[in-house]
Structure formats: C-alpha cells, structure tokens
FIVO-538170 format. One line per field, with one value per atom (N, C-alpha, C): atom name; residue number from 0; x, y negated, z negated. Coordinates in nm, 4 decimals, padded with zeros to 6 digits. Each point is the difference from the previous one (the first is absolute). Layout:
residues N
atom = CA;...;
seq = NUM;...;
X = X;...;
Y = Y;...;
Z = Z;...;
***
This chain:
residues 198
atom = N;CA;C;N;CA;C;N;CA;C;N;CA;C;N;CA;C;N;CA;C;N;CA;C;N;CA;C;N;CA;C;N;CA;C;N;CA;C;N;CA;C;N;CA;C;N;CA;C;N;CA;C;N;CA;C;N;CA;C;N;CA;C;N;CA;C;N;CA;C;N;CA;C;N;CA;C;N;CA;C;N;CA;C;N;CA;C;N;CA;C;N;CA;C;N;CA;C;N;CA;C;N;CA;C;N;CA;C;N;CA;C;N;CA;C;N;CA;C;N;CA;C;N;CA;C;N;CA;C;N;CA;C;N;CA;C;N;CA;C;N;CA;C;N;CA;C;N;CA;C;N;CA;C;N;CA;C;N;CA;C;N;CA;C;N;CA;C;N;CA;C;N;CA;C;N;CA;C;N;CA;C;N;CA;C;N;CA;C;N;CA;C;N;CA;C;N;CA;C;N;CA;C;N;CA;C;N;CA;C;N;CA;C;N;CA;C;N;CA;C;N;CA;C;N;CA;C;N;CA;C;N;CA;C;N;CA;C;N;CA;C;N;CA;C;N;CA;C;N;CA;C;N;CA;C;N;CA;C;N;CA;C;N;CA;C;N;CA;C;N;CA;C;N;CA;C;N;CA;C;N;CA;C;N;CA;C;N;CA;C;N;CA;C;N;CA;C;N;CA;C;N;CA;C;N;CA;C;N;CA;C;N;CA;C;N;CA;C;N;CA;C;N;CA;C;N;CA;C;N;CA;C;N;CA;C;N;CA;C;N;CA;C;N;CA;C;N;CA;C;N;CA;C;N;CA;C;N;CA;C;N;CA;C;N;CA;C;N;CA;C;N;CA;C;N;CA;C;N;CA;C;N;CA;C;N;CA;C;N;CA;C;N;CA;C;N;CA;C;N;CA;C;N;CA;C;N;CA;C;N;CA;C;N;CA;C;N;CA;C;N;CA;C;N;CA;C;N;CA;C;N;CA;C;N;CA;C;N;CA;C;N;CA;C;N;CA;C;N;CA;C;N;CA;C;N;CA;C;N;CA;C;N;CA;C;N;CA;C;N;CA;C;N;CA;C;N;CA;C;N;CA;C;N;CA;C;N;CA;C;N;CA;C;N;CA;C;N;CA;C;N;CA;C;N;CA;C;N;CA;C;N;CA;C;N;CA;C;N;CA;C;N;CA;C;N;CA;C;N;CA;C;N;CA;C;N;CA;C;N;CA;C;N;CA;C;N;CA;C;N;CA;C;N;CA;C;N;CA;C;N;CA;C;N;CA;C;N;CA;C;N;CA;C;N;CA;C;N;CA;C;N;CA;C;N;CA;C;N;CA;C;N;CA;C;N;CA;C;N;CA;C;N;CA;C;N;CA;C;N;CA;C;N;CA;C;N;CA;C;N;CA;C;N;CA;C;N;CA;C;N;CA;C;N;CA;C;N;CA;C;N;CA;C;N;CA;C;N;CA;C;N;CA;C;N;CA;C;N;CA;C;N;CA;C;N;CA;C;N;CA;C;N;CA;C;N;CA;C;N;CA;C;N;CA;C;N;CA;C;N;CA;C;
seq = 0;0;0;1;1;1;2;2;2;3;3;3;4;4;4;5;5;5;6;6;6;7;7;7;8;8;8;9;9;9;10;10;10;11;11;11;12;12;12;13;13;13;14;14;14;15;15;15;16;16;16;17;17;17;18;18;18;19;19;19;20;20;20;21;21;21;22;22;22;23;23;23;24;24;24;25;25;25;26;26;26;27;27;27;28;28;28;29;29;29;30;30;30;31;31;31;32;32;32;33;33;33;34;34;34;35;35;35;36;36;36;37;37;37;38;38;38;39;39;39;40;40;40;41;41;41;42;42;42;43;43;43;44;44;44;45;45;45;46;46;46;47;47;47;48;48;48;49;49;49;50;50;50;51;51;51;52;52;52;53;53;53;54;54;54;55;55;55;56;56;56;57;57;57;58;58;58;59;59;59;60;60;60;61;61;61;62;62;62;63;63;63;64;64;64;65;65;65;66;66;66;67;67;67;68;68;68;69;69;69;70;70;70;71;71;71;72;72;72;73;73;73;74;74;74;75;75;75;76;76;76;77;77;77;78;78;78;79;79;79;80;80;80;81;81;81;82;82;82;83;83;83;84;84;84;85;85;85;86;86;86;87;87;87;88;88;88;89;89;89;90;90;90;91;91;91;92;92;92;93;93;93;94;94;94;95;95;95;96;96;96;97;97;97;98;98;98;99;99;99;100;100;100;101;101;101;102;102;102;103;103;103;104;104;104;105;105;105;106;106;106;107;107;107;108;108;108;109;109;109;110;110;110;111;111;111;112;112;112;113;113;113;114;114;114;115;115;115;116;116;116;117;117;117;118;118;118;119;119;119;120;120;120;121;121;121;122;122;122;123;123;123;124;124;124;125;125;125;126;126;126;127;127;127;128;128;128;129;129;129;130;130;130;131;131;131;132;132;132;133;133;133;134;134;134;135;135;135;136;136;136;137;137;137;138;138;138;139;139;139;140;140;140;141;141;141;142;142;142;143;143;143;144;144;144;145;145;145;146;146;146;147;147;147;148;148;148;149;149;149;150;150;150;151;151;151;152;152;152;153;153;153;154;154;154;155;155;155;156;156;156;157;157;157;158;158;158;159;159;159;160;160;160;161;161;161;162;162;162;163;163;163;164;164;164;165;165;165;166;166;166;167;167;167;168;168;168;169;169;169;170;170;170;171;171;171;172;172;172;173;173;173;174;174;174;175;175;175;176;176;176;177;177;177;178;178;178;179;179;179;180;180;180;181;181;181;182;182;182;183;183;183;184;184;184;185;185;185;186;186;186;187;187;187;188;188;188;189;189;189;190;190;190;191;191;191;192;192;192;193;193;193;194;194;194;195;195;195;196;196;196;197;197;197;
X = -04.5150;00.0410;00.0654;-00.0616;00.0585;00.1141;00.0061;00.1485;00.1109;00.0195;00.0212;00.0626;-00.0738;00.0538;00.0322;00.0339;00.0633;00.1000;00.0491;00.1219;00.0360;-00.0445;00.0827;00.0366;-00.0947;00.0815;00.1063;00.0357;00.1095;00.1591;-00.0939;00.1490;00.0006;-00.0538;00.0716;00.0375;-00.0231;00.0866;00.1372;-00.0410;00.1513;00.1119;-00.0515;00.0623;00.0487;-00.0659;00.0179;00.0957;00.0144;00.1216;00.1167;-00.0329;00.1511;00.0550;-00.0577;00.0532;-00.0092;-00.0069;00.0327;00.1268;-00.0028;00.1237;00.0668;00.0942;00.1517;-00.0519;00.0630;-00.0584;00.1473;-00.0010;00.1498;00.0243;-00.1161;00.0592;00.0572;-00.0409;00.0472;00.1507;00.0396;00.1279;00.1045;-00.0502;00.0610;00.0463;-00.1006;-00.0260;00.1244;-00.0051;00.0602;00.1602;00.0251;00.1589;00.0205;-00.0578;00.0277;00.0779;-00.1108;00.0454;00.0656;00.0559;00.1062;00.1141;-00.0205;00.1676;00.0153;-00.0774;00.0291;00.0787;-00.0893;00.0824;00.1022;00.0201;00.1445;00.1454;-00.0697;00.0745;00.0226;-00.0563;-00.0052;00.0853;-00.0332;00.1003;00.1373;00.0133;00.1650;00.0515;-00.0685;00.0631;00.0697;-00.0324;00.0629;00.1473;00.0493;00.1311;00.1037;00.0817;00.1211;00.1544;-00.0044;00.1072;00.0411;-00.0778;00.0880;-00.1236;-00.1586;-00.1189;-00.0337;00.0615;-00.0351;-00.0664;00.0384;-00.0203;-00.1325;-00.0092;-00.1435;-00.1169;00.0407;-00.1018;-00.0173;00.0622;-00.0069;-00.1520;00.0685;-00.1008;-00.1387;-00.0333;-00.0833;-00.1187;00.0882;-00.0365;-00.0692;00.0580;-00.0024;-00.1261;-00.0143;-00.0920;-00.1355;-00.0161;-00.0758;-00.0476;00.0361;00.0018;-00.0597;00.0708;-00.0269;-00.1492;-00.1047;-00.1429;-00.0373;00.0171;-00.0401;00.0125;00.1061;00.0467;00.0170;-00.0547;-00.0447;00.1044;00.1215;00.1271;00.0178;-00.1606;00.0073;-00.0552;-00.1156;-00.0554;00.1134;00.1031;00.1101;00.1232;00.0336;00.0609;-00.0199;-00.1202;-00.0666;00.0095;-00.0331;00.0109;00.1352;00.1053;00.1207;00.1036;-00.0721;00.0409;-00.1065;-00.0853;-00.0830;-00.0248;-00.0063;-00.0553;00.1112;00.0919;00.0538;-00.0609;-00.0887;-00.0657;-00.0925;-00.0650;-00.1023;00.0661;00.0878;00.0386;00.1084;00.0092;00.1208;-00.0838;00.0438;-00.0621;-00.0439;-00.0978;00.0139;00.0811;00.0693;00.1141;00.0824;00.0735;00.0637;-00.0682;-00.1690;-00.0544;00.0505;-00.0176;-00.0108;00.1591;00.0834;00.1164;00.0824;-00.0775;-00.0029;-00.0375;-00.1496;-00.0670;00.1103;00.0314;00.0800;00.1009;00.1072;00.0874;-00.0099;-00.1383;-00.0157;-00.0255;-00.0485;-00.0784;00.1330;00.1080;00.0944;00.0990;-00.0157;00.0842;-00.0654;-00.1397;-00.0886;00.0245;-00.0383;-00.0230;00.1432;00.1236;00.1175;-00.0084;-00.0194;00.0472;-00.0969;-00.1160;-00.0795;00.0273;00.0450;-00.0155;00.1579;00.0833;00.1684;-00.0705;-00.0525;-00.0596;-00.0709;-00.1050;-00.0443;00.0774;00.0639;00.1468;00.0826;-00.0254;00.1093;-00.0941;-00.1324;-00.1090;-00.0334;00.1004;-00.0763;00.0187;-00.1189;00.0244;-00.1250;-00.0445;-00.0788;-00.0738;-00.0677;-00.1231;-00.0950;-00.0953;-00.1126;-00.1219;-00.0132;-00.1188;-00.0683;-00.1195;-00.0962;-00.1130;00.0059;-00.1236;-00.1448;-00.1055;-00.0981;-00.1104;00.0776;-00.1363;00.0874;-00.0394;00.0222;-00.0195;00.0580;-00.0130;-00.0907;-00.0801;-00.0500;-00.0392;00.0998;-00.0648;-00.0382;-00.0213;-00.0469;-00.1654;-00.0250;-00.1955;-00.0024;00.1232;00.0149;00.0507;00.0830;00.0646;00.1210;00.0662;00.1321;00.0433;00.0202;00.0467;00.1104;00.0336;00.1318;00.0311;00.1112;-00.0265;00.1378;00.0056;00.1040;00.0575;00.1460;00.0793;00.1224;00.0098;00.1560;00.0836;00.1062;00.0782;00.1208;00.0111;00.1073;00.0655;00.1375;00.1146;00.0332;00.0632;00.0530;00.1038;00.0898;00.1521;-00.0492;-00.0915;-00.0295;-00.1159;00.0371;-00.1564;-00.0684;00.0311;-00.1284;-00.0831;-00.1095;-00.0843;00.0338;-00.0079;-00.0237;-00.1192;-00.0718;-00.1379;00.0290;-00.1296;-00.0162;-00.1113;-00.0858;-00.1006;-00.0301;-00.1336;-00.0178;-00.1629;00.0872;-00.1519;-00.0660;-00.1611;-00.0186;-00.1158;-00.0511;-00.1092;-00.0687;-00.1455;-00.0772;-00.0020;-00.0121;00.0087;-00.0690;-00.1411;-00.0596;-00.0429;00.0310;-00.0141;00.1054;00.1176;00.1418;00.0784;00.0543;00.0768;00.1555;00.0155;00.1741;00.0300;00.1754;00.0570;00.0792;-00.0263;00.0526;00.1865;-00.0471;00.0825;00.0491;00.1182;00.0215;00.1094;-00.0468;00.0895;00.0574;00.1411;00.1048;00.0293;-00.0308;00.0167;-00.0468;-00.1111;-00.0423;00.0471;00.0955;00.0343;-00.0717;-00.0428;-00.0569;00.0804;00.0106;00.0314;00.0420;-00.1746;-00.0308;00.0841;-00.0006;00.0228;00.1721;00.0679;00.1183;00.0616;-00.0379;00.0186;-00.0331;-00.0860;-00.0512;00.1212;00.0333;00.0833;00.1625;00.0266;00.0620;00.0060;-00.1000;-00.0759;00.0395;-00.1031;00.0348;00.1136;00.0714;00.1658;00.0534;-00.0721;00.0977;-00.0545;-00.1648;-00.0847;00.0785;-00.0016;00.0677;00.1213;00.1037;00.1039;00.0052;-00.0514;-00.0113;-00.0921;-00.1116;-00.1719;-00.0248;-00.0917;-00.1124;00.1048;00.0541;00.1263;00.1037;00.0471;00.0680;00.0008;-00.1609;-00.0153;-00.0176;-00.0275;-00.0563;00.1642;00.1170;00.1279;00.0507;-00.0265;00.0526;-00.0674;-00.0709;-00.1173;00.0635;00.0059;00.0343;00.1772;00.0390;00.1767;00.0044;-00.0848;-00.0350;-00.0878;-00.0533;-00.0784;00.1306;00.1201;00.0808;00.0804;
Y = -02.2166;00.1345;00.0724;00.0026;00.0808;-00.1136;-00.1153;-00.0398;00.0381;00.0078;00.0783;00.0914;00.1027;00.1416;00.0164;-00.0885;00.0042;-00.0291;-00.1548;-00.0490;00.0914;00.0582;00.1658;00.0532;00.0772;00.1155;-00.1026;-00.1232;-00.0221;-00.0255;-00.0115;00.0060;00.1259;00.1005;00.1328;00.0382;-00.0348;00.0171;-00.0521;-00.1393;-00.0639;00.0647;00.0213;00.0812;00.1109;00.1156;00.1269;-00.0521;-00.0757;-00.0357;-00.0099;-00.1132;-00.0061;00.1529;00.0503;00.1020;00.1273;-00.0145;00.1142;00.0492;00.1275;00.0992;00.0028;00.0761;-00.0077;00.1440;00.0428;00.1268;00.0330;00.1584;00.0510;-00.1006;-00.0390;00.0002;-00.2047;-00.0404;-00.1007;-00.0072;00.0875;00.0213;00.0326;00.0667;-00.0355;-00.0820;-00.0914;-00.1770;-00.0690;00.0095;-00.0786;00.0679;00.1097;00.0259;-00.0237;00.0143;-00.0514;-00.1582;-00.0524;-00.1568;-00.0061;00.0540;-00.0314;00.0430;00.1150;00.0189;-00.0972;-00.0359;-00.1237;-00.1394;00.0157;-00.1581;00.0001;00.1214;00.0333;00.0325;00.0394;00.0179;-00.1282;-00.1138;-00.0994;-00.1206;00.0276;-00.0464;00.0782;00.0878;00.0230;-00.0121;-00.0407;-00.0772;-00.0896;-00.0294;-00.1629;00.0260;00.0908;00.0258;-00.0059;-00.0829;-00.0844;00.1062;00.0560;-00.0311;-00.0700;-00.1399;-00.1041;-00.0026;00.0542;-00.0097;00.1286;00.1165;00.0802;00.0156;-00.0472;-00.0078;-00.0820;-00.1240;-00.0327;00.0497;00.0484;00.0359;00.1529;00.0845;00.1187;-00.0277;-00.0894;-00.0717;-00.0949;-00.0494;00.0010;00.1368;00.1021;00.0893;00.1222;-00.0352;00.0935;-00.0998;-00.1397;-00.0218;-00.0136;00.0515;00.0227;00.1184;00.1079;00.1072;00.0590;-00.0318;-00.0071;00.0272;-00.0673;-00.0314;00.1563;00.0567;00.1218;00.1466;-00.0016;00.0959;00.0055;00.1404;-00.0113;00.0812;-00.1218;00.0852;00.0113;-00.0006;00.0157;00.1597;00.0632;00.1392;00.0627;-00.0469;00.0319;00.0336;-00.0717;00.0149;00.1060;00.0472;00.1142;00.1190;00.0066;00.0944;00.0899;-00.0964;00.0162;00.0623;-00.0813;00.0868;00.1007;00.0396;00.0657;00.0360;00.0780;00.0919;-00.1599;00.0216;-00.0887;-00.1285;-00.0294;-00.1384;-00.0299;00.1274;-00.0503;00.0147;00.0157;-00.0170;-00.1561;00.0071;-00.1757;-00.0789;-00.1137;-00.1322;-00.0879;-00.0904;-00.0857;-00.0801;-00.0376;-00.0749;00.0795;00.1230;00.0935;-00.0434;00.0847;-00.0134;-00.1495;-00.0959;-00.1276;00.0018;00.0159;00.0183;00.1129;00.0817;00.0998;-00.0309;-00.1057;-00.0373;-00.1091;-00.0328;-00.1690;00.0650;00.0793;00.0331;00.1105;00.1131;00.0704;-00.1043;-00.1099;-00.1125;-00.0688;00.0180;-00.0541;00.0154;00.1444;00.0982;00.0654;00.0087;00.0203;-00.0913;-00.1121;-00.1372;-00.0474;00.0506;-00.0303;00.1172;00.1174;00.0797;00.0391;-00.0129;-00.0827;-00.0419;-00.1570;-00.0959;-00.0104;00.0939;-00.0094;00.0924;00.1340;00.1108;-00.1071;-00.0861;-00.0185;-00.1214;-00.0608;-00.0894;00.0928;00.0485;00.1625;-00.0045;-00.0033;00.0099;-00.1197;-00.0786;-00.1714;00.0650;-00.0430;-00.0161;00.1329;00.0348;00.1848;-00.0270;00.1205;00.0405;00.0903;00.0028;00.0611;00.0513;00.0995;00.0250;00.0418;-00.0260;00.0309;00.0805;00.1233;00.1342;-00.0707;00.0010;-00.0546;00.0910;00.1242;00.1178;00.0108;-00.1175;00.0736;00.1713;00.0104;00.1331;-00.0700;00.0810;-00.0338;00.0980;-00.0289;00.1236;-00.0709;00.0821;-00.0104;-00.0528;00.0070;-00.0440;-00.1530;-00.0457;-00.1273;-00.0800;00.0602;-00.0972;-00.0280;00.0793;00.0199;00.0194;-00.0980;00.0243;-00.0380;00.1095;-00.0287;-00.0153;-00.1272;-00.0594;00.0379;00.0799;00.0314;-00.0939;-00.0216;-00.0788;00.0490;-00.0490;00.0629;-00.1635;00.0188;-00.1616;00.0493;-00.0855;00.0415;-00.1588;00.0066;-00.0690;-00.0384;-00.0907;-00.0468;00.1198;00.0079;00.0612;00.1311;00.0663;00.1356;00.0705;00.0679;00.0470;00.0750;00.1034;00.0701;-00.0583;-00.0190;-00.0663;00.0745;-00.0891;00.0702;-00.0335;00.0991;00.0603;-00.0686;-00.1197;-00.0398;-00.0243;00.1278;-00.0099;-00.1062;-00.0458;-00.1266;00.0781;00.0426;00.0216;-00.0953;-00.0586;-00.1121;00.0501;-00.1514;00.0582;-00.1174;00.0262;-00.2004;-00.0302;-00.1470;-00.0907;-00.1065;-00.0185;-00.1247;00.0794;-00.1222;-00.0340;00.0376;00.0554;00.0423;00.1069;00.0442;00.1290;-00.0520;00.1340;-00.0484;00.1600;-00.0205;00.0963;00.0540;00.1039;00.0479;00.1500;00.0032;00.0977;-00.0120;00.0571;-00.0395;00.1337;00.0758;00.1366;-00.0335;00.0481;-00.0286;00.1159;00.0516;00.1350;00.0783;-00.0252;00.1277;-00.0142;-00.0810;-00.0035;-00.1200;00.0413;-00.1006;-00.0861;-00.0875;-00.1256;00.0232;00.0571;00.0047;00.1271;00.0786;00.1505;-00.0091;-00.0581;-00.0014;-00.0898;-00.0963;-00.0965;00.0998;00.0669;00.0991;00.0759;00.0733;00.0987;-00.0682;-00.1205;-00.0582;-00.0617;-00.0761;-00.0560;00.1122;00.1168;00.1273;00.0884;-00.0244;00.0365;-00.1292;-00.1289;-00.1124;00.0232;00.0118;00.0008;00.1296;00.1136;00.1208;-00.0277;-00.0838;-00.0606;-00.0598;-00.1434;-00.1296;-00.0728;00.0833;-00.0701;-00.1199;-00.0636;-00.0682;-00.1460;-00.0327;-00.1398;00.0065;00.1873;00.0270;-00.0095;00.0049;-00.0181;-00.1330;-00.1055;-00.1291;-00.0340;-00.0043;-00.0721;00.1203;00.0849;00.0222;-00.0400;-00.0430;-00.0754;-00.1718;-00.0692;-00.1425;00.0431;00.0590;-00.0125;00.0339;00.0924;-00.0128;-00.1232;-00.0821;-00.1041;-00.1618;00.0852;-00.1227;-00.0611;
Z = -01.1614;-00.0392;00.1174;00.1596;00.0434;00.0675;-00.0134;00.0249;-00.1259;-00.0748;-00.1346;00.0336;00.0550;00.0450;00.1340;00.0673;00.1359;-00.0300;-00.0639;-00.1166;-00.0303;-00.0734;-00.0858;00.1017;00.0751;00.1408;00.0721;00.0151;00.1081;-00.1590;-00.1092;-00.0743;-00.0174;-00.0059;-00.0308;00.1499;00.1272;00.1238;-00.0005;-00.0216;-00.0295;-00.1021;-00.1415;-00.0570;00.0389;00.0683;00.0570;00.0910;00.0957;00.0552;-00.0523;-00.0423;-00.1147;-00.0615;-00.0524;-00.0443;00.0688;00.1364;00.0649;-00.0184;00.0220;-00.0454;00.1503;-00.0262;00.1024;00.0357;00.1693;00.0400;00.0241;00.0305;00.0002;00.1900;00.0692;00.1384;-00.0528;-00.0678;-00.0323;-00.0915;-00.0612;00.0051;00.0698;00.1326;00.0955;00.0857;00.0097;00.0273;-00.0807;-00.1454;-00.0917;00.0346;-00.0115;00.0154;00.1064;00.1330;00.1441;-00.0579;-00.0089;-00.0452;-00.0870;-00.1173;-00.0800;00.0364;00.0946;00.0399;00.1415;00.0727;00.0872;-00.0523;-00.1154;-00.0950;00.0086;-00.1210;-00.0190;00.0976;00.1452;00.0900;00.0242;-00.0148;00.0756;-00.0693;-00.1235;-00.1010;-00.0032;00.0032;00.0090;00.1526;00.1054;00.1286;-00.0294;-00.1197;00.0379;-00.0867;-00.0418;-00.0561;00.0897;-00.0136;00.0724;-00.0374;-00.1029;-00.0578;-00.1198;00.0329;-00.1017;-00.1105;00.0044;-00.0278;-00.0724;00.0287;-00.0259;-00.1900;-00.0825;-00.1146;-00.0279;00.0561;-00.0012;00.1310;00.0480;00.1090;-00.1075;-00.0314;-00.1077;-00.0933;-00.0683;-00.1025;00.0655;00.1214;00.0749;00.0064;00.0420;00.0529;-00.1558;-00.1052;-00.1393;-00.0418;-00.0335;-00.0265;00.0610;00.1307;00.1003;-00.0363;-00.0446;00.0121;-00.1461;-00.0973;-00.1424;-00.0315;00.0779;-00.0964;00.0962;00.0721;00.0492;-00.0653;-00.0899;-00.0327;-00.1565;-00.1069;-00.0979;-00.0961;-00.0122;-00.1126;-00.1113;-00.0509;-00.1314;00.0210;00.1186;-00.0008;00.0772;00.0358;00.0970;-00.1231;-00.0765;-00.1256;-00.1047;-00.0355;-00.0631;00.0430;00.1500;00.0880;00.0168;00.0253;00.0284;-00.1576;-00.1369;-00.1219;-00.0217;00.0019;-00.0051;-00.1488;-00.0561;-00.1489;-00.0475;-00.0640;-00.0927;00.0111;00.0788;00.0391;-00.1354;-00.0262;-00.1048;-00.1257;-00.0400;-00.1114;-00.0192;00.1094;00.0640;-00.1353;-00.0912;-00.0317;00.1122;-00.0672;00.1027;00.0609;-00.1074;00.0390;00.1649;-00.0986;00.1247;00.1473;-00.0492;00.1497;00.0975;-00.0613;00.0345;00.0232;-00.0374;00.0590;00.1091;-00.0130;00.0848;00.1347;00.0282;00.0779;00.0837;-00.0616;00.0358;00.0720;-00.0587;00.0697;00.1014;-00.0058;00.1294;00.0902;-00.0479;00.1225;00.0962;-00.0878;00.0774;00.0801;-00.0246;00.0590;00.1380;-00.0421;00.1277;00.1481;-00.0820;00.1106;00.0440;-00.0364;00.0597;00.0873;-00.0397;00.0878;00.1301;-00.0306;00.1599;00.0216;-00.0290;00.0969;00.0342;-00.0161;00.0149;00.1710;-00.0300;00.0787;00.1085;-00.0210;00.0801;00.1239;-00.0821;00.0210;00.1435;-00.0352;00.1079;00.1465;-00.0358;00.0976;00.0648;00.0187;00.0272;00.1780;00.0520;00.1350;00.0498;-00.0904;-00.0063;00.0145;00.0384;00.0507;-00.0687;-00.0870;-00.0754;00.0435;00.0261;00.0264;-00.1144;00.0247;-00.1458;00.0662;-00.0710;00.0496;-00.0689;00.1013;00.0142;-00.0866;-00.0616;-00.0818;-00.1290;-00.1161;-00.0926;-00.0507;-00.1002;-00.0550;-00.1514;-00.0172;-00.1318;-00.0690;-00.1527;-00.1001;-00.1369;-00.1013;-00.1332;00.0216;00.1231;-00.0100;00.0547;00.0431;00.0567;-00.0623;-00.1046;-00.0634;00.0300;00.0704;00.0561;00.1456;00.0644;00.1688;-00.0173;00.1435;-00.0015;00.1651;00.0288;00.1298;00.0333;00.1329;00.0657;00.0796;-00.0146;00.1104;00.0455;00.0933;00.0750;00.0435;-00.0240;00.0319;00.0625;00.0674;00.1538;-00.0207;-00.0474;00.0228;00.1426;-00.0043;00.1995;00.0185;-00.0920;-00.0123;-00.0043;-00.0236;00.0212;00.0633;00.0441;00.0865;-00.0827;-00.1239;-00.1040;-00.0879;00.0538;-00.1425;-00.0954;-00.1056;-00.1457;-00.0746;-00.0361;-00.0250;-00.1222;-00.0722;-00.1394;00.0092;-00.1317;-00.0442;-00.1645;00.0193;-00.0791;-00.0961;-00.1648;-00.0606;-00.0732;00.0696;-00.0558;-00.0744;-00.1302;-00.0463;00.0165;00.0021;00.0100;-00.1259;00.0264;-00.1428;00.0307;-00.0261;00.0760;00.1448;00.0724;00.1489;00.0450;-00.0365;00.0423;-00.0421;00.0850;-00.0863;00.0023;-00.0936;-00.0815;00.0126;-00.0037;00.0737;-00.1624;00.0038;-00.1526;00.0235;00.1732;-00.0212;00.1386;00.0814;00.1304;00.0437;00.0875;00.0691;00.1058;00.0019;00.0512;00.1038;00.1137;00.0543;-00.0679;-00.0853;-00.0825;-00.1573;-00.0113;-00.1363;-00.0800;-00.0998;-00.0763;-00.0889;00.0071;-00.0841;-00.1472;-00.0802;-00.1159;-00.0316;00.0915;-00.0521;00.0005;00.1036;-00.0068;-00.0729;-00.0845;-00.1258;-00.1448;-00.0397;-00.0485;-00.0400;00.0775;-00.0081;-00.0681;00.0416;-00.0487;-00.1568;-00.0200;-00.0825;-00.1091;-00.0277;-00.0347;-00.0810;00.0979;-00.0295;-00.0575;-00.0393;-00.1105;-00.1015;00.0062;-00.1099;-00.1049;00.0389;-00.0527;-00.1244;00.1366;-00.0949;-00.1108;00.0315;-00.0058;-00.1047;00.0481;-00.0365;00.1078;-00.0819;00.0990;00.0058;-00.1023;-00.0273;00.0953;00.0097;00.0748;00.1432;00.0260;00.1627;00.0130;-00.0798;00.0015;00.0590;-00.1242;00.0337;00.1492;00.0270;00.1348;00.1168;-00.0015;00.0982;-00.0008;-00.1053;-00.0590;00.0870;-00.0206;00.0632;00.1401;00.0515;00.1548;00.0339;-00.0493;00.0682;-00.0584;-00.0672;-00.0486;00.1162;
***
C-alpha cells in the first residue's frame, strides 16, 4: 500500500512537470531564441538563395505565431458574422500576406542586431505579455522598436499581434480591412487579399 502511494506521488510529479505552464520571463527566453534562428537563417541569403532561405526562415517561424486570432483581430466585428468557409479563407490569405511581408522586412535586416528587453509587460491577469525589442540594421544606426503580443499555449507562447514604432499590425490592417468590408463585403476582402498575395 504505501509503495502504491509513493507510485502515485512521483506520477503526479512527473505529470505536474510535463504540464508545467510557460512564465511571461520564459517568453522572453523563447523570442530571444526565435529571433536568433531567424537571424541566422536569413545569413545565409546570397542573392541567388534568397527565395529558399525566405521559406527556411517563414517555416521556422510559422508554428509561433497565431493567424487565425491575428486574422479576427485585424477584421474585427464583421469576423463573427464571416462563414466558415470565409473565415478559413480569410485566415489563409491574411497568413500569406503576413509571412511575406516579415520575412521580405526581416530579409532587409540580415546582418542585425536584436535586442530583447529582459521585463516583460504583462496584462489581462497573465494572459497577455508583451515582449519589447529594438533591431539595429548594419546600414543604419536607429533601432527600430518592435513590440511582440504573445499569449501561452501549452508550454509556449504565440505571438498574435506585433508593434511597429508603436503601430500595431492588427490595428493598421483593421482600418484597412474596414474600408473593403464597407465596400465590398467579406468576398470582397477575401479576393483583394487573394490578388495581393497573387
């Protein structure tokens, strides 16, 4: 019996391990290291490479970042009335338009320098940090300030939203988004999204 219940206490330790949760100072950890990758992967762009080292670098990057809550965000109110279908097409093509235009952006930055602020900010009760960075190009001496809003998922957090000098991502897609929906509708923003990612 009491080997029984020693058995039990080291599987519910083991378990409790496994499913330990992600802390905001461990998202700092994780983007440190994902933007190292990624820096490290677009080194190797030649010129003649640039297109697969791109795609190196996008599917590296991809499992971090959440463009389906990034997609919603960015249409906002017309989101819940979207079909599924829409959504699911909506999703696909914000996804593609996103990840070119990082990794074109980060393409620009090969050779840079990142620093990653060591004190998250955390709001909504800990559900939401947000990790400050500044990235310094060779070719220019001003960092440019990019904030990263992540949420945990598991053991890891995912990046749903990303500020640009202060400008948000979501909010400045939004505003856009917005002004097709008005026109257009939701089909309408789908095929203008589908001809920019053509």
């Amino acid at each position: 019996m009491k080997k029984m219940a020693i058995l039990n206490a080291l599987a519910v330790g083991v378990l409790s391990i496994g499913m330990a949760m992600a802390t905001p100072q461990q998202a700092v950890t994780q983007l440190r290291g994902n933007a190292d990758k990624v820096l490290n992967i677009l080194d190797k762009a030649n010129g003649n490479n640039n297109a697969q080292v791109r795609r190196e670098a996008e599917n590296y990057a991809i499992p971090y970042f959440d463009f389906d809550r990034m997609t919603a965000l960015a249409v906002g109110a017309p989101w819940r009335t979207a079909s599924a279908a829409q959504k699911k097409a909506l999703s696909n093509e914000f996804k593609t338009l996103l990840i070119r235009t990082y990794s074109g952006t980060m393409l620009k930055f090969k050779g840079a320098q990142i620093q990653v602020n060591g004190n998250p900010v955390v709001n909504n009760g800990g559900k939401e940090v947000v990790v400050k960075t500044s990235v310094t190009a060779s070719s220019q001496g001003k960092p440019v300030k990019m904030d990263y809003t992540m949420y945990q998922s598991g053991n890891q957090y995912r990046v749903y939203n990303v500020s640009v000098e202060g400008a948000s991502l979501v909010t400045v897609y939004r505003n856009q988004f917005n002004e097709t929906i008005r026109k257009s509708g939701i089909d309408g923003l789908i095929a203008e999204l589908k001809k920019k990612n053509g």
